[in-house]
N, C-alpha and C positions, 0 to 999 in steps of 0.2 A: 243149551247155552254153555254147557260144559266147564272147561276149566279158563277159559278166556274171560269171564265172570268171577271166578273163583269162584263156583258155586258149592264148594268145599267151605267156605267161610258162610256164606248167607245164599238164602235163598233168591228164586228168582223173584218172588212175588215182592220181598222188601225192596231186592232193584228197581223192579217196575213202581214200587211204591215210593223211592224216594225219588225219581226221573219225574214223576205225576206233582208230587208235592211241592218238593224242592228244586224242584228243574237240575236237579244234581245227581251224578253216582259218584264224585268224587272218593267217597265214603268205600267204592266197590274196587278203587282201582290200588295196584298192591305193588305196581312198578312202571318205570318210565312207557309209552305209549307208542310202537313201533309198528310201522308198517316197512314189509319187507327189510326185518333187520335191520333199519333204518331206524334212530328214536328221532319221532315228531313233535313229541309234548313231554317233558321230560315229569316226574314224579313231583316236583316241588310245581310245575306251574299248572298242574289240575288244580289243585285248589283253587286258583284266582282266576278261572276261565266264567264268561259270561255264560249266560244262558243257550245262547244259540249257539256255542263254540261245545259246552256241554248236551246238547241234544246233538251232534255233531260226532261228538265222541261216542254217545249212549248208541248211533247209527253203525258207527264201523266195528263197536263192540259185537253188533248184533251179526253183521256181514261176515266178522270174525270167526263168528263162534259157527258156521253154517259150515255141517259137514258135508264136502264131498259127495258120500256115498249117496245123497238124496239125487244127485242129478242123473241122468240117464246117458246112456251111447247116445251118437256117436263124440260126446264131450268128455268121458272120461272110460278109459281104459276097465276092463274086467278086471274085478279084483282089485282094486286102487280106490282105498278109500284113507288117504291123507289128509289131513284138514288143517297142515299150515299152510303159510305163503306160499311158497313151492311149489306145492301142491295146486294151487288156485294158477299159478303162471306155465304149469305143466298143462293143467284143462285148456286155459288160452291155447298154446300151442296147438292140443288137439285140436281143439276147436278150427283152426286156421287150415291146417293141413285135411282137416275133411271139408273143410269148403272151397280148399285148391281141389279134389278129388272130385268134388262134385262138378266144380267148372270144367275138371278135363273130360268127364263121363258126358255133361251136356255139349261141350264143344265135338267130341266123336260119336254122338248119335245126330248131329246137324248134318 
């Protein structure tokens, strides 16, 4: 779960324990809540998020924190193991251009 957690601050099992409890991580989050450089939820309106808006959050933290380097070719380049946003819209990419390559492989063995 790495540092998208701050797991420098607390553990992952207290997160998981206050998400089960409290239906909250509020308690885990340490700045504004940004997807792609973008802030979505800024620092002051975690606190007053509902339940399913904070299971919501505790989702994309999780999606967050998922490095890179666990996915396999042809999605990510050798050697590339990035784990911000970036990084994730770079894999897309790959991702797109091996399945234009595979379309032109099957169109010239027709």
């Amino acid at each position: 779960m790495g540092s998208v957690f701050g797991a420098d601050l607390h553990s992952r099992d207290e997160w998981r324990q206050s998400l089960k409890e409290k239906h909250s991580i509020a308690l885990f989050v340490t700045s504004d809540v940004e997807i792609f450089g973008e802030t979505v939820i800024s620092f002051d309106e975690v606190q007053s998020l509902d339940d399913v808006k904070q299971l919501a959050l505790a989702f994309l933290r999780i999606v967050q924190g998922i490095n890179l380097k666990f996915l396999r070719l042809p999605f990510v380049p050798k050697n590339w193991m990035c784990s911000d946003c970036k990084a994730i819209v770079k894999a897309q990419e790959a991702e797109e251009k091996w399945k234009k390559r595979q379309a032109v492989k099957k169109g010239s063995n027709s």
